[in-house]
N, C-alpha and C positions, 0 to 999 in steps of 0.2 A: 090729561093723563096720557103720559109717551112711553110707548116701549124704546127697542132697540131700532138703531136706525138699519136699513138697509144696508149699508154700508161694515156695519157691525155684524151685522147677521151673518154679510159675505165671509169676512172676514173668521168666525167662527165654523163656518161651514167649509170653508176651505181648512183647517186648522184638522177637521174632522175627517176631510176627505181626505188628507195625506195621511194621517193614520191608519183608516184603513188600506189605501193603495198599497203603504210598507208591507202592510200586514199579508195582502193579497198576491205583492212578488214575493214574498218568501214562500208562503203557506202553498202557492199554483205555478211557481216558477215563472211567472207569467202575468201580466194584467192584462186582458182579453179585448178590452176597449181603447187600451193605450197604445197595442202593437198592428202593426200591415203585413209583419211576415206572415207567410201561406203556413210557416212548415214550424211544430214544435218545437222550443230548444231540447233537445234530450240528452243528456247526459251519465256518464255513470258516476259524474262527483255526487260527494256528499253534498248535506243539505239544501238539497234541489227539491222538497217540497213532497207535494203528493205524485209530480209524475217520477220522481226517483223510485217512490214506492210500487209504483207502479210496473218499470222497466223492472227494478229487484226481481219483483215476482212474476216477471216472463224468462228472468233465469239471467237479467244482465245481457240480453240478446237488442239487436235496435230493432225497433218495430217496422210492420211495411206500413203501407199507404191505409191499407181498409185498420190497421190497430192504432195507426196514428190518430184517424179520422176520430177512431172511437176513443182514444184518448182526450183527441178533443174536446169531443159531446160534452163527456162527463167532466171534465175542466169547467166549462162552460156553467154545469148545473151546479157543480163546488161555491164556483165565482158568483152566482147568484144569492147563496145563502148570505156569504160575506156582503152583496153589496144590499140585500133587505134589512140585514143588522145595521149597517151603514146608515141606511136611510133614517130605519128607528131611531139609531143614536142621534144622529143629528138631528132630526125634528125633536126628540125628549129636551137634548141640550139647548135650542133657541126657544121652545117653548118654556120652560123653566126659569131660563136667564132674564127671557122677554117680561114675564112674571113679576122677576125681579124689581126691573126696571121700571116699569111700571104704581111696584108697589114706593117706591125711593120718590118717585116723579110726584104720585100725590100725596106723600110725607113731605115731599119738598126739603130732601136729603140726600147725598151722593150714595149710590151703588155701592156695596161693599166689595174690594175685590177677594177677600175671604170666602162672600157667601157665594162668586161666582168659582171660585176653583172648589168649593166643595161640589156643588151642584157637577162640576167637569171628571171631580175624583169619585162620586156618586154613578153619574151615567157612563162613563168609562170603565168604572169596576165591571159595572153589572153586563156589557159590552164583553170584557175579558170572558166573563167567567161565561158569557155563551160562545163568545166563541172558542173557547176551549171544547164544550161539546160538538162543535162544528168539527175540530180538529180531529176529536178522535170517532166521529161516525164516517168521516170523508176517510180516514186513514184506514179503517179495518176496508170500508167501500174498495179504494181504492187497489189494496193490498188484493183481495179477493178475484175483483175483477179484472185482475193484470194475472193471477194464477187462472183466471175462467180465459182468458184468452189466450193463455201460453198451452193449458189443458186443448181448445180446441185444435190447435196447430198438430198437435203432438198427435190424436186422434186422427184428424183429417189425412197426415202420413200414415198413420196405419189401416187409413178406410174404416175406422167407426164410427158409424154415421149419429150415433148415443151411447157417448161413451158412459161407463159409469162410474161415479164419482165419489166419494165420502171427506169427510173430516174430521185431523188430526186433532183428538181432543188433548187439552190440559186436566188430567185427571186429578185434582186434588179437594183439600175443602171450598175452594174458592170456584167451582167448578158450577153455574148456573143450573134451575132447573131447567128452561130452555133450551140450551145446550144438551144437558143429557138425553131429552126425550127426542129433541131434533137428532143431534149426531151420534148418539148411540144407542146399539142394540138393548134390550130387557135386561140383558146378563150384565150390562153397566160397564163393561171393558173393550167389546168388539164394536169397531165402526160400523153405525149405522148404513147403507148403504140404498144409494140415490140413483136415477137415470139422469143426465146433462139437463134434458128438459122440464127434469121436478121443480128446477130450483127456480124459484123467483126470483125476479129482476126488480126487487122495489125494497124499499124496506122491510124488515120485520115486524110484524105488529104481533105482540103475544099470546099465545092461542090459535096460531095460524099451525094448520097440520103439514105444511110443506115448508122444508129449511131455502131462505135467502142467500144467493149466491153475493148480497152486503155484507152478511154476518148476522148473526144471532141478535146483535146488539152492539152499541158502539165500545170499544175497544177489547170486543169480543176475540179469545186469545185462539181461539180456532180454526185451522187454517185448511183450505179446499185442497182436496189431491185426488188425484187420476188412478183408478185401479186397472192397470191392465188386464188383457186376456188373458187366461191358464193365471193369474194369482186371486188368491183368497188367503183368512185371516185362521191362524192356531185355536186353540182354547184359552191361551192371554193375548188375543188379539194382535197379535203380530205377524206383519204380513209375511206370505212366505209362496211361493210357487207350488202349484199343485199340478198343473197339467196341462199341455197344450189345449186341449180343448175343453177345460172346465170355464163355467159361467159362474161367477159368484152370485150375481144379481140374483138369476134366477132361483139360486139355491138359496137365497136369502130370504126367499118370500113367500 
């Protein structure tokens, strides 16, 4: 009884790993293990991935050294998802195929090559269809975390040492409970409102009483913004200037 040889195995696992590599320089602008540059490519063209999204939402500004750095990090952690589905997929696919071969071998019959590209359009699909979810929890991530770091700069110039913060909901029927109870006030229309430090740095897990500076949820349409000093929100929650020295925060709570 023979599986697949060495040789064959290579051969499909190399087939595997270029798939996802492609998959990893578009999706991270970047393959993290393939490059020795020190320094991000960054750009402001399109289709550059999640650090596009990124730069967008520092306002199209190039980043310094400590937002690069932190750019990185969270590259790094992206790139890791991508490369555990990697691994899954390729062990699913030689495991399976190996199966195959195996079964043909004590039939004492040739391998079909039908039942090996189902098996590759089987573990491939189901490959797509997570990492589609990959795509859109890294992309709100990233979107977020690139407005949490353009928000601190912005603070840090004005000396607020905890700035306060809320988020721009999408009011409609598509509009989560999570979201609402996270990013808005009881009256359903004024931004809920945050100190920089409430927010968590992790995922959201549901039922959690502090909102995620990742997002409510993956392609959650919600987006982090900065309330300056002397502004607060109307009776249809639009923001508007009240006064050099009013606090919103505190009159929020």
């Amino acid at each position: 009884m023979y599986g697949l040889s060495g040789r064959v195995k290579e051969s499909l696992n190399g087939i595997v790993e270029d798939i996802f590599d492609r998959v990893a320089l578009h999706f991270l602008g970047e393959i993290p293990k393939l490059k020795d540059k020190k320094l991000l490519v960054i750009s402001s063209e399109r289709n550059l991935g999640l650090p596009h999204l990124f730069v967008q939402a520092m306002g199209n500004r190039e980043p310094n050294q400590v937002e690069q750095d932190f750019l990185g990090g969270i590259l790094g952690s992206a790139h890791g998802y991508v490369e555990a589905l990697k691994n899954r997929t390729r062990s699913n696919i030689s495991e399976r195929i190996d199966g195959l071969a195996r079964e043909a071998s004590l039939k004492k019959i040739k391998m079909k090559e039908q039942d090996i590209q189902t098996v590759l359009n089987d573990e491939l699909g189901k490959a797509k269809s997570h990492l589609r979810g990959i795509a859109e929890a890294e992309s709100t991530k990233f979107r977020n975390l690139g407005t949490m770091m353009h928000i601190s700069r912005i603070a840090s110039e004005l000396d607020d040492s905890n700035p306060t913060v809320f988020f721009v909901s999408v009011k409609d029927g598509n509009t989560c409970g999570e979201c609402k109870k996270l990013h808005l006030s009881p009256d359903g229309t004024t931004p809920r409102l945050w100190r920089f430090s409430d927010l968590k740095q992790g995922y959201h897990k549901r039922g959690e009483e502090n909102p995620s500076a990742f997002g409510a949820h993956p392609h959650c349409r919600c987006t982090l913004a900065y309330l300056s000093k002397g502004f607060g929100f109307d009776k249809d929650g639009k923001l508007k200037y009240i006064s050099e020295d009013y606090d919103a925060y505190s009159g929020s709570r």
